[in-house]
C-alpha positions in Angstrom: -73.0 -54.5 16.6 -73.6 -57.6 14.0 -70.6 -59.3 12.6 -70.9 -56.8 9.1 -69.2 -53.8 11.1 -66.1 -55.3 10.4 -66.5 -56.1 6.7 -67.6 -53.4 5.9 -64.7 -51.2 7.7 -63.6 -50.9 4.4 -66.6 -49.3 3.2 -65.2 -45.8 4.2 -64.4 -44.4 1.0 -62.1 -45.8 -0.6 -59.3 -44.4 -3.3 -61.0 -44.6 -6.5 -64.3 -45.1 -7.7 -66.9 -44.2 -10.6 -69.7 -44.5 -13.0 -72.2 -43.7 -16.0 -74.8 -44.5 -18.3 -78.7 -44.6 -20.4 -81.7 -42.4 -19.0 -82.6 -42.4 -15.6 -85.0 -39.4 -12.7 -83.7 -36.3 -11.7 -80.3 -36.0 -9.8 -80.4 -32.7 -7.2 -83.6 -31.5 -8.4 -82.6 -31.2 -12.2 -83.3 -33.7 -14.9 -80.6 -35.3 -16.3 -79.6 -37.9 -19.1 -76.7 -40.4 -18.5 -74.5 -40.2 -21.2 -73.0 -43.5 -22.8 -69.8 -43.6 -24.0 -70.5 -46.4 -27.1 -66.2 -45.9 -28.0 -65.4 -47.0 -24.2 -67.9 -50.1 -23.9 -66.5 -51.6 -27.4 -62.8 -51.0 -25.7 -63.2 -53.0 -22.7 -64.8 -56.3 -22.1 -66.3 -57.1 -18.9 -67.0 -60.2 -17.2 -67.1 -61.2 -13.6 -70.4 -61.6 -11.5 -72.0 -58.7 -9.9 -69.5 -57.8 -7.1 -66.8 -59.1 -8.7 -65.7 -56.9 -11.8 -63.4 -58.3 -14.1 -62.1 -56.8 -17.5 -60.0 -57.0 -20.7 -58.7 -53.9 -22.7 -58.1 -53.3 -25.9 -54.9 -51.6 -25.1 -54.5 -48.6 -25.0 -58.1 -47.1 -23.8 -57.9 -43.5 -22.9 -60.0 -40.6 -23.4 -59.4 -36.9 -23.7 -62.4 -36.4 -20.8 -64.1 -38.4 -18.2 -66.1 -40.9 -19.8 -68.4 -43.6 -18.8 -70.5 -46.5 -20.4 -73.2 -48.4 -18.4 -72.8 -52.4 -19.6 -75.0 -53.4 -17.0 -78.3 -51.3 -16.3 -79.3 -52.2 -12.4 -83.4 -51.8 -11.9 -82.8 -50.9 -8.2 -83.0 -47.0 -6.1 -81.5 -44.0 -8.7 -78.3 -42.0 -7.1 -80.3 -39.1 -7.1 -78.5 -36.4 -4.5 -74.5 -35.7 -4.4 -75.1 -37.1 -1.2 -76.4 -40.0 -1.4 -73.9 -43.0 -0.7 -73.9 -46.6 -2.4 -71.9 -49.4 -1.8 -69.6 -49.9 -4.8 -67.0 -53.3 -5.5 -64.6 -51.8 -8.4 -61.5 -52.7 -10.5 -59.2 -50.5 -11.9 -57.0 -51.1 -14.7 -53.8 -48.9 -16.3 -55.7 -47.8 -19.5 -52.0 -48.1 -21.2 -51.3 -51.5 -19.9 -54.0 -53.6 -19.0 -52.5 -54.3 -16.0 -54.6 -54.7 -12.9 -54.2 -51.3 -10.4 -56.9 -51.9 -7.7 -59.4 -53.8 -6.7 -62.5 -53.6 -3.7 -65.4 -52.7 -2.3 -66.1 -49.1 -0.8 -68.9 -46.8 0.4 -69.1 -43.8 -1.6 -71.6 -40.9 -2.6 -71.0 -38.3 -5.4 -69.8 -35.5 -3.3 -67.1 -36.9 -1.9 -66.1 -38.7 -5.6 -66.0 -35.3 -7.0 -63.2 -34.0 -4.3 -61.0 -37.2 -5.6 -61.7 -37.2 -9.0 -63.1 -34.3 -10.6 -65.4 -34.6 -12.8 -66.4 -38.7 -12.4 -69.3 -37.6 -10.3 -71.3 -36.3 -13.8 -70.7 -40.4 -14.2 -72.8 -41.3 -10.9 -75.7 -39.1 -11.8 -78.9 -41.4 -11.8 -76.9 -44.6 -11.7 -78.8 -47.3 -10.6 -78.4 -50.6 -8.0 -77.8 -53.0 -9.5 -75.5 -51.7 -12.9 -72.3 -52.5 -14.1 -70.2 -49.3 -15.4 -67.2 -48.7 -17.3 -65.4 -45.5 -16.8 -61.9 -43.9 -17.8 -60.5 -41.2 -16.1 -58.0 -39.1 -17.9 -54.6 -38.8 -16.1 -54.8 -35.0 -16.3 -57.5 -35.4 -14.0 -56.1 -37.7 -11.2 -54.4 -36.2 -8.0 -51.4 -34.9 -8.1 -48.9 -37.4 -8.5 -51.2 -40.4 -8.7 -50.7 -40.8 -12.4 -47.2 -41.5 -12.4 -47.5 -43.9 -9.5 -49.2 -46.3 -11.5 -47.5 -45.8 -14.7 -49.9 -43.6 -17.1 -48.1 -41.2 -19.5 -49.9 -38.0 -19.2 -52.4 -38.6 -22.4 -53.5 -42.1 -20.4 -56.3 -43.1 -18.5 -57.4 -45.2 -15.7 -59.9 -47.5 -16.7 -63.0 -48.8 -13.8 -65.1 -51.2 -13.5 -68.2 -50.6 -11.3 -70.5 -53.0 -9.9 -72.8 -50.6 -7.8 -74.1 -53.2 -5.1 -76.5 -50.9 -3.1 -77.9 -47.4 -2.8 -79.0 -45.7 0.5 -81.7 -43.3 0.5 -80.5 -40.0 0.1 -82.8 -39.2 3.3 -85.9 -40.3 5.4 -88.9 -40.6 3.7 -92.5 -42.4 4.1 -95.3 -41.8 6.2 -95.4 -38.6 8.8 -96.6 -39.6 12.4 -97.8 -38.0 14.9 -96.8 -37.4 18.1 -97.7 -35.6 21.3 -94.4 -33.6 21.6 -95.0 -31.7 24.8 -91.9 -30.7 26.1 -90.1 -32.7 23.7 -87.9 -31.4 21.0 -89.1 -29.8 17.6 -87.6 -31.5 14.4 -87.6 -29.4 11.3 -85.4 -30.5 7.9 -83.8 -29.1 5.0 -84.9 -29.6 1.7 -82.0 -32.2 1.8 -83.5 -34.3 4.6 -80.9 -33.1 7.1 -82.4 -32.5 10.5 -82.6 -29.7 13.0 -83.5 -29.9 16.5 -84.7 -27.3 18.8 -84.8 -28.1 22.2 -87.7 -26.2 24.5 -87.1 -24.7 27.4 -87.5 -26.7 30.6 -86.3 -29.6 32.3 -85.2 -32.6 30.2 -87.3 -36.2 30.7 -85.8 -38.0 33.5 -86.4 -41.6 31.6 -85.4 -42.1 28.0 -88.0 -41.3 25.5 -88.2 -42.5 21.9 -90.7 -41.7 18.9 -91.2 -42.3 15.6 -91.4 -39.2 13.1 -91.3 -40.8 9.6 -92.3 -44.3 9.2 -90.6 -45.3 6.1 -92.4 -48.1 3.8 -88.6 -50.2 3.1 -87.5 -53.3 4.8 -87.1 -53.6 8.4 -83.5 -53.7 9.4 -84.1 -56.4 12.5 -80.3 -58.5 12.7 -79.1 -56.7 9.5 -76.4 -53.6 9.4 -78.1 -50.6 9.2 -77.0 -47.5 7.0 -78.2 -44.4 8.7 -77.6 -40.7 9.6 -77.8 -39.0 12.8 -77.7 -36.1 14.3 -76.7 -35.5 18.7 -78.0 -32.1 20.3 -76.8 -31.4 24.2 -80.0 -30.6 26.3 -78.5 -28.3 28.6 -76.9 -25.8 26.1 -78.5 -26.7 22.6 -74.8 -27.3 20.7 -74.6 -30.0 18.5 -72.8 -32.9 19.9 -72.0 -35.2 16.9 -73.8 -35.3 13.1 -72.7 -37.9 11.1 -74.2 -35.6 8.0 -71.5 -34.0 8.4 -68.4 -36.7 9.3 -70.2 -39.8 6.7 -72.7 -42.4 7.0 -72.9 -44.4 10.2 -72.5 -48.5 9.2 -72.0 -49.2 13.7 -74.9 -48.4 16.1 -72.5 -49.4 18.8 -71.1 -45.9 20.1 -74.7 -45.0 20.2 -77.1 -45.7 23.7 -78.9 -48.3 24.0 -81.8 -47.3 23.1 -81.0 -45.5 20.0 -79.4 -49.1 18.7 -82.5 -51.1 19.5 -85.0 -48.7 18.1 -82.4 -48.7 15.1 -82.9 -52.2 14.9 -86.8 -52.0 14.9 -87.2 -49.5 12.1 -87.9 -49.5 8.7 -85.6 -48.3 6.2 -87.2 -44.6 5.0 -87.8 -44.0 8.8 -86.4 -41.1 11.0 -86.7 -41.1 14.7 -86.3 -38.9 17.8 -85.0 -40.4 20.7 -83.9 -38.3 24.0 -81.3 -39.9 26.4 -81.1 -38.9 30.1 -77.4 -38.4 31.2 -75.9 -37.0 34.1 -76.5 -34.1 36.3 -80.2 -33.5 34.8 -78.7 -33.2 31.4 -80.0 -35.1 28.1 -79.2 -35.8 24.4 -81.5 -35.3 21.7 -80.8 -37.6 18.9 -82.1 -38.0 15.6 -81.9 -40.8 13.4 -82.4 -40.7 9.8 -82.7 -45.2 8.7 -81.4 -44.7 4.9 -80.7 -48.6 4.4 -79.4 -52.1 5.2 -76.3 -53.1 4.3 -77.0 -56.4 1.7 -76.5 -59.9 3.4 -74.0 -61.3 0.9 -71.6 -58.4 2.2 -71.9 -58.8 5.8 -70.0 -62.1 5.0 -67.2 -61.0 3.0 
């Protein structure tokens, strides 16, 4: 794959990250309203460029509960599904000391958030691309164990700074096209975009066969990183061989066939694909490929 798989390694969720702030759509299906902490943005003073978070405290910062302010509010794609990830660069601070605790860039969505810090996901809700958030985390709420490893008395907080760099779709969308499927496999979705695929009965294709299902209206991903979801069904006994829905975003087309990685390459972000890949013996994958974004430029080169 392009020279980004390796900087962006690091993008696989990293320790801790979070969010919050002003109005924004619906996150899940339900309306919701971000919820500013005014105390929090007076305590801390941010500076940095986007990507590169920096902060003062007035020390001590620390609040009873989760809290979040937004400093900075981004005009680009809403978090609006748990699942949805974003590209995040972040500093943490000890909310006693000032001191710096952490520092990088990750790939996130709220979900997973939420099973490392309970409750900071109510801070991602309808967060935009593009904004700057300050968040403290109580110590009561950290892992077990994490609070005194970095020095916070248990009334303390961890204090964050979040630049959020990017957000993925949270699954295909655009224009449906169609295709003469005979003997091909049937695509349905959930109301959360994730794909099933039934496989007919019969012999699979002997050559490889790709089409488009959803031709998404975003930018075309050509020599950039792509961001996508997919999901591997075995011809021959219909099991599902791999879904990254359910392991994490795929940043590396490069385990995939050939044929998957170049149509990849040719899509539109928003798009979803099926493609179905001859193998041994008369057998044959069925793949499909949700295209949920491209990873920005500026971080393929750090």
């Amino acid at each position: 794959m392009r020279k980004s798989t390796a900087a962006l390694a690091a993008l696989a969720l990293s320790a801790l990250a979070l969010t919050g702030c002003s109005s924004a759509p619906s996150f899940d299906g339900a309306s919701c309203e971000r919820d500013s902490s005014a105390g929090l943005a007076k305590s801390v003073e941010v500076s940095g460029d986007l990507g590169e978070p920096k902060a003062q405290l007035s020390t001590p910062v620390r609040t009873e509960d989760t809290a979040y302010a937004d400093v900075i509010v981004g005009e680009g794609r809403a978090i609006t599904s748990s699942e949805q990830n974003a590209i995040v660069s972040y500093a943490l601070f000890n909310g006693a000391s000032g001191d710096a605790l952490d520092a990088g860039t990750t790939l996130w969505n709220p979900a997973s958030v939420a099973e490392q810090l309970p409750g900071v996901d109510d801070a991602l809700k309808c967060a935009t691309a593009g904004s700057r958030v300050v968040v403290s985390i109580p110590a009561k709420e950290l892992a077990e164990g994490m609070a005194e490893q970095v020095g916070l008395g248990e009334k303390d907080s961890v204090i964050g700074v979040l630049d959020i760099r990017y957000a993925a779709l949270p699954k295909a969308e655009g224009r449906d096209v169609f295709n003469d499927a005979s003997g091909l496999p049937t695509v349905v979705r959930a109301s959360d975009g994730r794909p099933g695929i039934i496989v007919p009965d019969g012999d699979a294709p002997s050559k490889p066969v790709v089409q488009t299902l959803i031709e998404g209206d975003g930018e075309k991903v050509g020599e950039g990183s792509p961001m996508f979801h997919y999901t591997a069904v075995n011809w021959s006994d219909r099991t599902v061989a791999a879904s990254s829905w359910e392991s994490g975003m795929v940043l590396d087309a490069s385990a995939l066939p050939k044929e998957v990685g170049e149509r990849i390459a040719k899509s539109t972000v928003g798009s979803q694909f099926l493609a179905v890949v001859p193998g041994d013996g008369g057998d044959a994958t069925a793949y499909v490929v949700d295209v949920l974004g491209v990873v920005p430029e500026e971080l393929t080169r750090q």
